[in-house]
Every structure is written in C-alpha cells, then in structure tokens.
C-alpha positions in Angstrom: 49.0 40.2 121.2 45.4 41.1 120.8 41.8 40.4 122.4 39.9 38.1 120.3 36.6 38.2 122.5 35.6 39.1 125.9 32.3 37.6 128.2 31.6 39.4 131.4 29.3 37.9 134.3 28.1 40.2 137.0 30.5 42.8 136.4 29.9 46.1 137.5 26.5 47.4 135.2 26.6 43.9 133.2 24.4 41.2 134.2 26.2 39.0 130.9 28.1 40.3 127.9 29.4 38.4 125.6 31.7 40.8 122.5 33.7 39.9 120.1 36.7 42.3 118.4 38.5 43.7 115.6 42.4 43.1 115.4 42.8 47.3 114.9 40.7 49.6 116.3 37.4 49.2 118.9 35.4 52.4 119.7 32.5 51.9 122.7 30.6 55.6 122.1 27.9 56.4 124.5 27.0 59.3 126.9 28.6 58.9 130.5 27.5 56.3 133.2 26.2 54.0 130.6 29.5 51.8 131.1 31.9 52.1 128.2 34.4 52.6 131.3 33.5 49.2 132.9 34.5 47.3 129.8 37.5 49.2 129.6 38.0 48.7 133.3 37.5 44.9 132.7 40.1 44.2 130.4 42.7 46.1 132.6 41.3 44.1 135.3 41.7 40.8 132.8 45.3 41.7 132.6 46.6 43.3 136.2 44.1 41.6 138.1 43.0 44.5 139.8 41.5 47.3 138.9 43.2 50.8 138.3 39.8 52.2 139.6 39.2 51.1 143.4 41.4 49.0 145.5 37.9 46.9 146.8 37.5 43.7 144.7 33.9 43.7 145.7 32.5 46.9 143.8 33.4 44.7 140.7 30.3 42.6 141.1 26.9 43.3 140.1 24.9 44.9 142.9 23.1 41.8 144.4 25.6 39.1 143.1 27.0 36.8 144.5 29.8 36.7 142.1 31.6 38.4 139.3 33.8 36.9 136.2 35.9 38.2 133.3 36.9 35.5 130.8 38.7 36.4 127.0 40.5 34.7 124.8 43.8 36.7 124.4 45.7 35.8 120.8 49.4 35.5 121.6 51.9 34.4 119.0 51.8 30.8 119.8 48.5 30.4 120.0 45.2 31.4 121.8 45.2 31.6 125.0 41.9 32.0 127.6 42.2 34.1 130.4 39.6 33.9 133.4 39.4 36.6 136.5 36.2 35.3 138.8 35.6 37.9 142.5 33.3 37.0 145.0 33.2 37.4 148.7 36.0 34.4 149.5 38.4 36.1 147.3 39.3 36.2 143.8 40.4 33.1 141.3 42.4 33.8 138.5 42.8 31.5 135.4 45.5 30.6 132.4 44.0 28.0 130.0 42.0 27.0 132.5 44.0 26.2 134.9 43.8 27.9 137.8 47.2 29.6 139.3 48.2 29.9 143.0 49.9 33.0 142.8 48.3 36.3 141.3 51.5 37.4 140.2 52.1 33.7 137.9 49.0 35.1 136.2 49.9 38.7 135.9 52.0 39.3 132.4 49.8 36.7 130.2 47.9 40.0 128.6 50.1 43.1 128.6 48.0 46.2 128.4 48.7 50.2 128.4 46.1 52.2 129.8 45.4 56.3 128.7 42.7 57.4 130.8 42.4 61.1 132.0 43.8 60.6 135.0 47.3 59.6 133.4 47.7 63.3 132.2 48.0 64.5 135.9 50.9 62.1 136.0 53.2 64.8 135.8 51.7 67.1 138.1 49.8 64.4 139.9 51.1 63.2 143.5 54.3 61.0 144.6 51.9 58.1 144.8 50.3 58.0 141.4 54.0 58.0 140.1 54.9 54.7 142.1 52.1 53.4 141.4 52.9 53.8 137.7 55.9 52.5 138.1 55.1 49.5 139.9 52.3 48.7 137.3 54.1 48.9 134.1 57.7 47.3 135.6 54.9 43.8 137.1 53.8 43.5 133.9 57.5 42.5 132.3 58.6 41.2 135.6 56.6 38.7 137.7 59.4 38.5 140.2 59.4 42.5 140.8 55.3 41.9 141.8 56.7 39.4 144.0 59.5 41.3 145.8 57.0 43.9 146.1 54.9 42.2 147.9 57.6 41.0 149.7 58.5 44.7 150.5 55.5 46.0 151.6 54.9 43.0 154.2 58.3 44.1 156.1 57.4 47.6 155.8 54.4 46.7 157.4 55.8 44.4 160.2 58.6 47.2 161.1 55.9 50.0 161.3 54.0 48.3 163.3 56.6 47.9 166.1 57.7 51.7 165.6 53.9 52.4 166.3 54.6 50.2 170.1 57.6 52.5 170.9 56.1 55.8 169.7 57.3 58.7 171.4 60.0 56.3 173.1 64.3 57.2 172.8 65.3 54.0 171.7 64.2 50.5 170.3 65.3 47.4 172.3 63.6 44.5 169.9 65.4 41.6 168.5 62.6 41.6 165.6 63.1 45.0 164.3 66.6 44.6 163.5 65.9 41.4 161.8 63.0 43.1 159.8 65.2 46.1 158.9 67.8 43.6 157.9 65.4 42.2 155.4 63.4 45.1 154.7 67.0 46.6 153.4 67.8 44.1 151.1 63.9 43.5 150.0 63.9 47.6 149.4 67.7 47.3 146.8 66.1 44.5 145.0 63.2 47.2 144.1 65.3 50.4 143.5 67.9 48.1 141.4 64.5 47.4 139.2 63.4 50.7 139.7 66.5 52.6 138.2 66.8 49.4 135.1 62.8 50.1 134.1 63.4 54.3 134.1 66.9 53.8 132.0 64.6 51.6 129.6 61.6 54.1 129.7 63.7 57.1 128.7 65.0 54.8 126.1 61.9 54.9 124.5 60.8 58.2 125.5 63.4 60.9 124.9 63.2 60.5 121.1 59.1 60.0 121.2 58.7 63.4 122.8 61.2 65.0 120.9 59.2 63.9 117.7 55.7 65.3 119.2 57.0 68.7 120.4 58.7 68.8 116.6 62.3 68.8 117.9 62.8 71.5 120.5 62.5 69.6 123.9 64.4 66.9 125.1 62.9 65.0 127.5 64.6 63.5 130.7 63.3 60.8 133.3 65.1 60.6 136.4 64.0 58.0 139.0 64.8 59.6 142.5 65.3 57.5 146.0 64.5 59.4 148.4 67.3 57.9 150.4 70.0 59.4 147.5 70.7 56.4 145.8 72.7 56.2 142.9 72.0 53.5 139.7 75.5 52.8 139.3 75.9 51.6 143.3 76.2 47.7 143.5 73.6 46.1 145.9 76.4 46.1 148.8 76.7 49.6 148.6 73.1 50.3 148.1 72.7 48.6 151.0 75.4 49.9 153.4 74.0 53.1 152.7 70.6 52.6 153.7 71.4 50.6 156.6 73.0 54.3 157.5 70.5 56.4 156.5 68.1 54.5 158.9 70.2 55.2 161.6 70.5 58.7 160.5 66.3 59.4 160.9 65.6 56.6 164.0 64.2 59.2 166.3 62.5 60.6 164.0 60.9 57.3 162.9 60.5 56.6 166.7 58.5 59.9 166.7 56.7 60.1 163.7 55.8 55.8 164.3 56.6 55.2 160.3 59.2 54.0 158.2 60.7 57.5 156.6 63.2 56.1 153.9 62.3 53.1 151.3 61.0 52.6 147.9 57.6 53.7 149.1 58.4 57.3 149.6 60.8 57.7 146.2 59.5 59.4 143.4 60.4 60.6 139.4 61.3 63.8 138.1 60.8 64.9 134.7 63.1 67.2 133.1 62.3 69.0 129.4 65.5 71.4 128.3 66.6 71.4 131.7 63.8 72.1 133.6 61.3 70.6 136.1 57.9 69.9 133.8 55.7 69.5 136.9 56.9 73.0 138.7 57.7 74.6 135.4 56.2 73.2 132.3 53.1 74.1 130.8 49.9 72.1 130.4 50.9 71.3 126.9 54.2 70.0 128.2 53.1 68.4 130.4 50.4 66.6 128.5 53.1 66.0 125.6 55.3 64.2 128.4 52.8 62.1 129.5 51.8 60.8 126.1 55.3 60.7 125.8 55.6 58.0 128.5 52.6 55.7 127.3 53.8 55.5 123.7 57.0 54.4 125.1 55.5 52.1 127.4 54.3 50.3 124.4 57.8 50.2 122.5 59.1 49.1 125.4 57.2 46.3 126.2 57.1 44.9 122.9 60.9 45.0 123.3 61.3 43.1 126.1 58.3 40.7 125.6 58.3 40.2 121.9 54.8 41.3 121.1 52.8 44.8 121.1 50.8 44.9 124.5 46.8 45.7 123.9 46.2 49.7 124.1 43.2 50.9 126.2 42.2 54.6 125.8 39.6 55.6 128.2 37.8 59.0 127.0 41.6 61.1 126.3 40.8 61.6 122.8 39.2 64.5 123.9 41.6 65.7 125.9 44.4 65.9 123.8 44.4 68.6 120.6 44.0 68.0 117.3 47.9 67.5 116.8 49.0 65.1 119.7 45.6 62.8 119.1 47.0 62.9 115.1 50.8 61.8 116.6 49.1 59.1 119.0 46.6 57.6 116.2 49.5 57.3 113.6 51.9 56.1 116.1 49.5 53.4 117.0 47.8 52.6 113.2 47.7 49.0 112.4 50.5 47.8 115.0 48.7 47.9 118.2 45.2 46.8 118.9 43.4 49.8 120.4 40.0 50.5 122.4 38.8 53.7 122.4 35.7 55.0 124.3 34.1 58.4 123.5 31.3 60.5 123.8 31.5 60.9 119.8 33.7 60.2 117.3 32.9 63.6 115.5 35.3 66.0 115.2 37.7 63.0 115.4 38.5 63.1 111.3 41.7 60.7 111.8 41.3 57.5 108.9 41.7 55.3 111.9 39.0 55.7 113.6 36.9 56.3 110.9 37.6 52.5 109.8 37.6 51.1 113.3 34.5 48.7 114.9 31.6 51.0 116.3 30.0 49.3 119.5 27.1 51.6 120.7 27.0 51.7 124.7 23.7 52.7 126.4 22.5 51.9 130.1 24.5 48.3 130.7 23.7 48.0 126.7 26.2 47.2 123.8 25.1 46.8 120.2 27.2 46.9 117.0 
C-alpha cells in the first residue's frame, strides 16, 4: 500500500497543504520546529487516528481554528482508496471513501503504517508503558477486534477501580457490582493476553533472524511477553481464567489498600533477551538500538504477512541516530519494497543510493516546496 497524496486543513503549523508523493522514498529536510514532524505526525494520525505525540485531539488544530482535517488517497491493491480524519471541539469524524464510520476502530487498519522516531530506541530501556503501548498499537492495526476488546478492557478496569477507590482502607468488599465487573473484567483481560502472547510469537518470528542478520550472526534475539499475573501462552482461556480469578483473590487487600486494580494486561510488560541476557539491564546502547530496529523491520514483515501488502514506513529524524552500518541494513532492507518518509536535518553524510534518488520536499516555517 502506499500514499498517493496528502491535504492538510488547520493542522498543527499548516493553515492548507496540499502534497503529492513518490511510490519509494519522501525526504521533508529542514531545521527543527519548521514542521517536517507534523506531516509525519499526520499521516500516523491518518492511519491510527490518534496521534503518537499527545493524547489531546485539540492540539492538532491550528491555533485559532475552529477545526482540523487530514484527507489522502491511500493506493491499496484493489484500488484507491480516500481516507479523511476531521477534529474539532465536538469530537473527531473519521472517513473511508467517504463514508463516514461509527466506530474508530472500523476505520483503524485501512492505512497500515510503522513509525521510527527517536523515541522508539528507548523502547528497550524505555518504561513498562511505552512497551504496551507498542504492543497495543502494532497488534490494532491487524486486529480491529483486539482495539475493540481493549476498549472493552479498559472501561471494566475503570468501573472496578473506581469502587476499590469507595472502600479504600476498608477489610472487605460487600458489592454485588464488583464481582460482576471482575467477572467480566477477567474474561475481557484473557481475550487480550491470548492476543498478546499470538502477536509476540509472530513478532519474534520475524525478528530473531532480522537481528541476527544486523549484528552479523552472533546474537540471537528473544521476545518474551510477560503477564504480570504468570500466565502461560500454552494455558487455554479456562485456565487463564481460573488463575486470575485466584490471583485477585490472592492481592484483594492489597487492592483494597492501594484503591487499584494490581493484576491485568495493563501492568504486564516484554522482556528482551540477546544470548541469554536481559538487553535493557544488560545490553549495550548498540544492542539495544540493534533490537529495536530489529523489532520495526519485523513489524513490517509481519504485517505484510498477515495483511497482504507492505504497510507505509514513517522515519521521523532516526537516520541520525543510527551509525553508518545499521542506517545501511535499514535503507537496503527497505529499497524499493516499502514506501518510506524520511525527515532530516540534511541528507549529507547520508551517501546510501536510496536516498540520493528519493523526492526532496524542503520544509521551512509551515512551508513545503519541492
């Protein structure tokens, strides 16, 4: 799949911009702050439907405006199909072929993108969070009904720590509704850890032989999705569920004293093992780096497995970051089978043939020129 074109409307530092695309590679150069990011941003935003850079829909839209809209045509092989994300203080409207959807997550999967920004090298060493949130991204985009059950997920775990917050402090619970919400919130939580432990045997799939071909055969890479409760992948969803039902009962005073839900799928995280070892306690930057490219060129096998297509790849300013050999694995791993936007401070000192045949887009103060 690629982007064929892309018009913004009171996005972020664009009044109107209107861009069209080259099938390969798309380089936006330009100092910092002149907004190479928020076209970047925007076509993560044209594909997720949120942003991976604030959680408020609102800073989206031009200071001053009422509104804010993304619209692209997205080529997909059957055909061209436009995509439109509109925010404004009501809400946001999202829309397939012009037709709008009622459901976020019946939109979400219609443009399948892999973003490499910075940030994504501290996922590693980053926290808990930024893993799950990973996670939860990358599995949505191949899954519409994960997005849903998430939702799903996180609206129990709401509604049972809220009544834990009304008995703070207290010895027991006597309330009909928080058995019935941690009936469901047990079964809502297998249906994500089943998904959970499917996505991570898929991603080391892909990823194992990927990083053993960037560090030039001596690590083997391991991914190991780990519930906090002590799950295990080969449990059926009975026996998933028998044994959290037990583990709640197991930390219920100390959820009564603490007022929060201590055991889920929102407190689990991933370990990443290279010959044997923990990479985020004992790797080194450049494993750690190597792992994390690792992980978004196998993001990229792996949902053009299960979709059919290559998803669109979006690399915000981590050129830089990475040294001369892993930027050379990443650009030939990528040459002439994904469609690729880059953004930079320069392309010097970037010799690689594909960038040096790729579109140039200048970016200066809300500004784009060819």
């Amino acid at each position: 799949m690629r982007i064929d074109n892309l018009e913004l409307v009171n996005y972020r530092n664009y009044e109107t911009l209107k861009l069209g695309f080259s099938p390969e590679i798309n380089v936006f150069i330009g100092e910092n702050a002149q907004g190479k990011t928020n076209i970047m941003e925007s076509l993560y935003v044209l594909s997720m439907a949120k942003s991976h850079r604030t959680s408020n829909d609102k800073e989206l839209i031009r200071w001053d405006a009422e509104y804010g809209k993304i619209k692209a045509d997205v080529l997909r092989k059957y055909g061209k199909l436009p995509l439109e994300i509109s925010f404004s203080k009501k809400g946001k409207k999202a829309k397939v072929n012009h037709l709008e959807q009622r459901r976020l997550s019946d939109y979400i999967g219609q443009l399948n993108v892999v973003m490499f920004a910075p940030e994504d090298l501290h996922l590693v060493k980053g926290s808990p969070q930024v893993r799950r949130r990973f996670i939860d991204m990358e599995i949505g985009q191949i899954s519409p009904v994960y997005l849903h059950d998430l939702v799903n997920y996180q609206k129990l775990l709401k509604q049972r720590n809220h009544i834990l917050k009304q008995h703070y402090g207290k010895q027991a619970i006597n309330d009909v509704m928080f058995e019935v919400y941690t009936e469901q919130f047990i079964e809502a939580a297998v249906k994500i850890i089943q998904k959970r432990f499917q996505f991570m045997e898929l991603l080391q799939k892909w990823a194992e032989p990927i990083h053993h071909g960037i560090s030039r055969g001596l690590e083997k890479l391991e991914i190991r999705y780990q519930p906090i409760s002590g799950l295990k992948p080969e449990w059926t969803p009975a026996e998933m569920a028998s044994f959290l039902e037990h583990k709640l009962q197991e930390v219920k005073k100390r959820e009564l004293d603490r007022g929060v839900t201590l055991v889920g799928p929102h407190r689990d995280d991933l370990q990443f093992m290279v010959n044997g070892y923990d990479v985020q306690t004992y790797g080194s930057q450049g494993q750690q780096r190597t792992t994390a490219l690792s992980l978004k060129l196998a993001e990229i096998e792996l949902i053009k497995q299960e979709v059919g297509e290559a998803p669109v790849l979006l690399l915000d300013d981590v050129l830089s970051e990475l040294d001369d050999y892993r930027q050379s694995h990443l650009l030939n791993t990528i040459r002439g089978s994904v469609q690729t936007f880059v953004t930079t401070t320069s392309v010097e000192g970037i010799q690689h043939e594909t960038i040096q045949s790729a579109r140039l887009f200048e970016v200066s103060k809300g500004t784009v020129k060819e």
